[in-house]
C-alpha positions as CSV (number, residue, x, y, z in Angstrom):
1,X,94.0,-69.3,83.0
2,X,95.5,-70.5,79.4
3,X,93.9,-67.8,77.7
4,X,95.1,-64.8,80.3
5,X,98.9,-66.3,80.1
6,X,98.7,-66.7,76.7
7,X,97.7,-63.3,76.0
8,X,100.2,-61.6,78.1
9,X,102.9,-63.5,76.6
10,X,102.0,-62.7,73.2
11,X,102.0,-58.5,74.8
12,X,105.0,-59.1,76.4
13,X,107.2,-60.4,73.8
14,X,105.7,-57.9,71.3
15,X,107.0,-55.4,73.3
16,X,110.2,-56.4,74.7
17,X,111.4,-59.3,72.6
18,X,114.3,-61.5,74.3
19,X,117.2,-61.4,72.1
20,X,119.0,-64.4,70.9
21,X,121.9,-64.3,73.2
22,X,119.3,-63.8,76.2
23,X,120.3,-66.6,79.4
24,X,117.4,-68.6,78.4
25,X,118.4,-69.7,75.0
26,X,121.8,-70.0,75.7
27,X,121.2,-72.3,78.7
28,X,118.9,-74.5,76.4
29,X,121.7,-75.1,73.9
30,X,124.2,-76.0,76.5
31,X,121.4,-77.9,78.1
32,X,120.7,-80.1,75.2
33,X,124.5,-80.7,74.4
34,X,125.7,-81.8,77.8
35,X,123.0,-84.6,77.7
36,X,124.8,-86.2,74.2
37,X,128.1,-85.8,75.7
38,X,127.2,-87.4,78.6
39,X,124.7,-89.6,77.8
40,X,124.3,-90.6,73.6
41,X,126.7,-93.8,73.5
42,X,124.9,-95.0,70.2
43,X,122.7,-97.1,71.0
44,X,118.7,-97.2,70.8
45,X,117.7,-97.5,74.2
46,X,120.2,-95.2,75.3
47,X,119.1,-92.4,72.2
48,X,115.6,-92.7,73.5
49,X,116.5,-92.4,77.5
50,X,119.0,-89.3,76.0
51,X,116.1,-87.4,74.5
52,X,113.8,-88.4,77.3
53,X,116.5,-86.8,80.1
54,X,117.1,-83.9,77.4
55,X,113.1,-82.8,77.2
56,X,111.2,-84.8,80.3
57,X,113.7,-83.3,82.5
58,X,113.1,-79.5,82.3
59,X,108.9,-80.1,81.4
60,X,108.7,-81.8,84.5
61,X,110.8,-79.4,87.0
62,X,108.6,-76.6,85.2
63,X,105.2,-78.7,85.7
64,X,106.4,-79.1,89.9
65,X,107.3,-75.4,89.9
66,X,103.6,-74.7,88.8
67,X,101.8,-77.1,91.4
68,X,104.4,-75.1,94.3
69,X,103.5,-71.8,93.3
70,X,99.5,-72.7,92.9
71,X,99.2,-74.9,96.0
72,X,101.4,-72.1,98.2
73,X,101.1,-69.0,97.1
74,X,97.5,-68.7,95.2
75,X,96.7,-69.0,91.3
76,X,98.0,-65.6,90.0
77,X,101.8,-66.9,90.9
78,X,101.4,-70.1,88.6
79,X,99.7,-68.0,86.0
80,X,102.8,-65.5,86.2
81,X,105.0,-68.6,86.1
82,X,103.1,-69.4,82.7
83,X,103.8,-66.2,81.5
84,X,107.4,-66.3,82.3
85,X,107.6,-69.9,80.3
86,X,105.2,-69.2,77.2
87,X,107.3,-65.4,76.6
88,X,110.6,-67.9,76.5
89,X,108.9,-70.7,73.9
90,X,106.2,-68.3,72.1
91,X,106.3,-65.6,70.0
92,X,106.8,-63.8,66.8
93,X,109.4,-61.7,67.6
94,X,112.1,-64.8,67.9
95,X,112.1,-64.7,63.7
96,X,109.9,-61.6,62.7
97,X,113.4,-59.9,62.2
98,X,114.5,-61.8,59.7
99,X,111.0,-61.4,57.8
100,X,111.0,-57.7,58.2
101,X,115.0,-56.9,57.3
102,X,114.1,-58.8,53.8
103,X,110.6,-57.5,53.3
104,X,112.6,-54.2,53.8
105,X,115.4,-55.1,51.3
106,X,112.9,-56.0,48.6
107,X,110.9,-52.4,49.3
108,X,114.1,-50.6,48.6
109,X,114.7,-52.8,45.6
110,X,118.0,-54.2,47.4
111,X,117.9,-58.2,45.8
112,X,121.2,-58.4,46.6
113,X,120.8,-58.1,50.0
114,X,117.7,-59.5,50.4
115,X,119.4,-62.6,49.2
116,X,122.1,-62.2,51.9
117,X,119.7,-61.9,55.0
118,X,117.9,-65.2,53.5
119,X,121.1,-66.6,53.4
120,X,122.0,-66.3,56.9
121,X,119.0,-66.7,58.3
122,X,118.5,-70.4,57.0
123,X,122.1,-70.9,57.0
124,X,122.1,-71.9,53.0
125,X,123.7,-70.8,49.5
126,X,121.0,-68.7,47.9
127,X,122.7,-67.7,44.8
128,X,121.2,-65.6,42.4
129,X,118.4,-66.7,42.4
130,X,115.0,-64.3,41.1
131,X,113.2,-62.2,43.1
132,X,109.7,-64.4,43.5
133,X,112.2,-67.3,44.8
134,X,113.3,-64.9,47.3
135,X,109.7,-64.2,48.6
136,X,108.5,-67.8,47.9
137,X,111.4,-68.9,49.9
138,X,110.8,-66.1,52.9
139,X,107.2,-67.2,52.9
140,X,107.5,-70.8,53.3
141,X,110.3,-70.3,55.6
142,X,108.2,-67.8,58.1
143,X,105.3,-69.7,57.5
144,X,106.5,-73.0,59.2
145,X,108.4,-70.2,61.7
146,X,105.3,-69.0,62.8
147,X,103.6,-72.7,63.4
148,X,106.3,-73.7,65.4
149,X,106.9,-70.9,67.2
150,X,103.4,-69.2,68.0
151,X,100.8,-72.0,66.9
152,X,102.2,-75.2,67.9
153,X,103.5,-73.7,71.6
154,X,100.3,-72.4,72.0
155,X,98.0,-76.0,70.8
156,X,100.4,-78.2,73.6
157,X,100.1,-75.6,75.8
158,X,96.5,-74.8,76.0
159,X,95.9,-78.9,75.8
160,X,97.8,-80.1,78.4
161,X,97.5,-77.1,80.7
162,X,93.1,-77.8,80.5
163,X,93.7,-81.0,82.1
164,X,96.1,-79.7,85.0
165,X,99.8,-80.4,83.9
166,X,100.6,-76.5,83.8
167,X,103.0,-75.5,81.1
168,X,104.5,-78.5,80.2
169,X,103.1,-78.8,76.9
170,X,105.0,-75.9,76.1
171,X,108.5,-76.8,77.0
172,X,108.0,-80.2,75.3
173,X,106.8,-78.7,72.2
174,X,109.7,-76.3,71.8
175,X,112.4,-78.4,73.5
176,X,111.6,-81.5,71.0
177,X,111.8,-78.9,67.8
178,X,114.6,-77.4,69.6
179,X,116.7,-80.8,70.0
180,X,116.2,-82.0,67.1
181,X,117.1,-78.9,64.9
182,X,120.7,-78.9,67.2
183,X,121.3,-82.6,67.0
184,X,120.9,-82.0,63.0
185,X,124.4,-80.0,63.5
186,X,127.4,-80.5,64.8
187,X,128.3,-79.5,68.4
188,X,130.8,-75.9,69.1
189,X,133.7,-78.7,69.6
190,X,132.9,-80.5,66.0
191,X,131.4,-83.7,67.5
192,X,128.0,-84.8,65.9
193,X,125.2,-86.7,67.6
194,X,125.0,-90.4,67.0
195,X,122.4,-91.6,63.8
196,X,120.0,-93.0,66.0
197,X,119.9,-89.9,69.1
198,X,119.4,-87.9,65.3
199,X,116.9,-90.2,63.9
200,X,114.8,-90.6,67.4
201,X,114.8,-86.9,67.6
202,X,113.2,-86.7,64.4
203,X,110.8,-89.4,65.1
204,X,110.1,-87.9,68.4
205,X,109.4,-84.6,66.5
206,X,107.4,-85.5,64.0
207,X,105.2,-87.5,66.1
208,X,104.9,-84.3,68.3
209,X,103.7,-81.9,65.5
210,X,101.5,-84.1,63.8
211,X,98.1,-83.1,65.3
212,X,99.3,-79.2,66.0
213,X,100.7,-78.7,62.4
214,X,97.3,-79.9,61.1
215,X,95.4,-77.7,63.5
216,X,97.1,-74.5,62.1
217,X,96.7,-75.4,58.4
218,X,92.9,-75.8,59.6
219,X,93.5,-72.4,61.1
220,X,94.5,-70.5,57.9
221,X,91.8,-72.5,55.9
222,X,89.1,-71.0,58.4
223,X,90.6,-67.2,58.2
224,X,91.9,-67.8,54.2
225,X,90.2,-69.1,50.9
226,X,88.6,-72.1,52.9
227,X,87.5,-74.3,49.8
228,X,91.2,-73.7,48.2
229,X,93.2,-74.6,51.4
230,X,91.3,-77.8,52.1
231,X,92.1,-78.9,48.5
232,X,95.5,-78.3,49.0
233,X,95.6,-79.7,52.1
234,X,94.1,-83.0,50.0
235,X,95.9,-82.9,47.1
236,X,99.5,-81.1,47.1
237,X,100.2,-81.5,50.6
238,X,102.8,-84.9,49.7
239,X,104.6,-82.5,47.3
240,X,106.9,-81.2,49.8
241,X,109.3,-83.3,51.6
242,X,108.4,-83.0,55.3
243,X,104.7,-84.1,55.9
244,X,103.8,-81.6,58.6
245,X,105.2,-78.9,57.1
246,X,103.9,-80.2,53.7
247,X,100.0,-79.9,55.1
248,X,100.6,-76.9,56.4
249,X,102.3,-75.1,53.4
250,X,99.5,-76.9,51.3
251,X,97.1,-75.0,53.0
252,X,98.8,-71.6,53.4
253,X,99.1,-71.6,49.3
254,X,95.2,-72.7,49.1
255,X,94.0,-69.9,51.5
256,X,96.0,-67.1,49.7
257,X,96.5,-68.4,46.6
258,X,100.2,-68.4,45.7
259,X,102.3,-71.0,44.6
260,X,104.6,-72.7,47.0
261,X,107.2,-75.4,46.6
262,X,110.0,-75.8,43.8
263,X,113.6,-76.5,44.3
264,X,115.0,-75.8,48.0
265,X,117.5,-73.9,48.7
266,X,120.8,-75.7,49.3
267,X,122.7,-75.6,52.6
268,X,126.2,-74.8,53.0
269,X,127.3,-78.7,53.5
270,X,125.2,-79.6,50.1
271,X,125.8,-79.9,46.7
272,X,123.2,-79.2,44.1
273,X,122.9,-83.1,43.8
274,X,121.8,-83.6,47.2
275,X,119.5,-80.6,48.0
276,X,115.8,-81.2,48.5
277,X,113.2,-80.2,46.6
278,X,109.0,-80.6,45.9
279,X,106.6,-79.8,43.2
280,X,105.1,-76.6,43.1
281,X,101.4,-75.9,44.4
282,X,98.6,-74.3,42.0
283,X,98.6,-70.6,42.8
284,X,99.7,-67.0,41.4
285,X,103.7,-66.5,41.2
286,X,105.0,-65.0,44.6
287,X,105.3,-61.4,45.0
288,X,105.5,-59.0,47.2
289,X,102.1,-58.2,47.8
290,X,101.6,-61.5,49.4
291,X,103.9,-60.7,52.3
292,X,101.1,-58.5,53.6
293,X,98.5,-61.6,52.4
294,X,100.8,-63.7,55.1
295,X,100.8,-61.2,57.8
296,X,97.0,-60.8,58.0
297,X,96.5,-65.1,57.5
298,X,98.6,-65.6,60.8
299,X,97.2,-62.9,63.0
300,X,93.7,-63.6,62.0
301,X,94.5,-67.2,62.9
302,X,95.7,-66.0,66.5
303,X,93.2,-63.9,67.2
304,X,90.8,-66.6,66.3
305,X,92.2,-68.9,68.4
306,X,92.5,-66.6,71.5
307,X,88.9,-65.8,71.0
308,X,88.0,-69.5,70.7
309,X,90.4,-69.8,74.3
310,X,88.5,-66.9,76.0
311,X,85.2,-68.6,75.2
312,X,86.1,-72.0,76.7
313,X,88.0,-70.0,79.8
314,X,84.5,-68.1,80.1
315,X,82.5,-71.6,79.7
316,X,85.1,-72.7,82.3
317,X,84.5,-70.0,84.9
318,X,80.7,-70.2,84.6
319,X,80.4,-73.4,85.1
């Protein structure tokens, strides 16, 4: 069944993408701030029962709407069910735009506004910064976009769903990267989330994408230059400043050899002095040409992931 919802997911959303004003999205954000107005006061017990109420809440009401629709009405309603939850937390489509519009911009020989659609898309002061930055940055940017939006939805998903809990692992996954991005900023009314709801969120996260962020770098080494990946996953992986995404962007510059890493790009509430940065990776200089390199490393790691899926559904259905 994971691989069948799965796979009409992924058709669905290449087709007709929700758009990011859709109901869905804009419930989630209203969602997740209505539990820190009403329930962070501060403390540690309360951050952890606030994050608890803000992603147990909705995984379980979507895990008892699954056991309704199989025990009542048959197998093919829960699987649509799935389908309906992985089109809202999976897919390319929910930041391929911004890849395209600057892959575009560069094409036309348009810096400027390649710049500008990086800008808002990561919410930061680019600058004038050179043209490889722009694509180094776009890579590593869509890179970790496509882990936690295609890779790491589908590795909860298909885990948790093999041992009967439905889509749950699904709404976890995405809710936890979900809160903890939002708690990051403030709130539409200016209030912030307390230190520790923010800290717990990022522990909670972390924690979460540990083993999936180290199954998709495994992913790309398989498809990629395996040798290379693995020895960036071993040896440059602690240059970047997030672990998780650190192994995976390891691996991404081993399997297509490019160099990844540098100075980061500064948001709009940072000064130079404060902004975040890693060492570079070994690998050629950015260009353009490795935009296409990207492209074919993700979809080859989908497709060998669904085909890995349909053999264990297969194995499932024999047996």
């Amino acid at each position: 069944m994971s691989f069948f919802a799965i796979l009409l997911a992924l058709v669905l959303e290449q087709v007709r993408p929700l758009k990011t004003d859709h109901l869905v999205f804009s419930s989630t954000e209203r969602w997740v701030l209505w539990t820190v107005r009403t329930l962070d006061a501060g403390a540690r017990s309360q951050a952890w029962i606030t994050w608890g109420v803000t992603i147990l809440g909705p995984a379980l009401l979507a895990m008892l709407v699954h056991w309704l629709l199989a025990w009542g009405l048959g197998w093919w309603m829960a699987i649509l069910w799935n389908v309906a939850l992985l089109y809202a937390t999976l897919g390319f489509r929910q930041f391929s735009h911004h890849f395209t519009g600057i892959r575009e911009a560069l094409d036309n020989g348009d810096e400027n506004k390649a710049r500008e659609l990086l800008a808002q898309w990561q919410q930061v002061e680019v600058g004038h910064i050179p043209r490889s930055e722009i694509v180094r940055h776009v890579i590593e940017h869509s890179v970790i976009a496509a882990h936690r939006h295609v890779f790491g939805v589908f590795f909860w998903y298909a885990a948790l769903s093999i041992i009967g809990l439905g889509p749950v692992g699904a709404v976890i996954y995405r809710l936890t990267e979900y809160a903890q991005r939002r708690w990051q900023q403030p709130a539409p009314d200016g209030s912030w989330a307390s230190d520790v709801l923010r800290a717990v969120s990022m522990r909670a996260w972390q924690a979460m994408d540990w083993l999936p962020s180290r199954m998709t770098a495994l992913g790309f080494a398989i498809v990629g230059s395996f040798e290379d990946a693995m020895d960036g996953w071993r040896h440059h992986a602690q240059n970047f400043p997030q672990d998780n995404d650190g192994v995976i962007l390891a691996a991404t510059a081993g399997a297509i050899n490019i160099r990844l890493g540098g100075a980061a790009l500064t948001s709009s509430e940072e000064d130079d002095t404060t902004a975040s940065g890693s060492s570079s990776t070994p690998g050629r200089i950015a260009s353009l040409s490795h935009f296409a390199q990207v492209v074919g490393l993700v979809w080859r790691t989908v497709i060998m992931w669904l085909l890995l899926l349909a053999l264990l559904t297969m194995a499932n259905l024999v047996g």
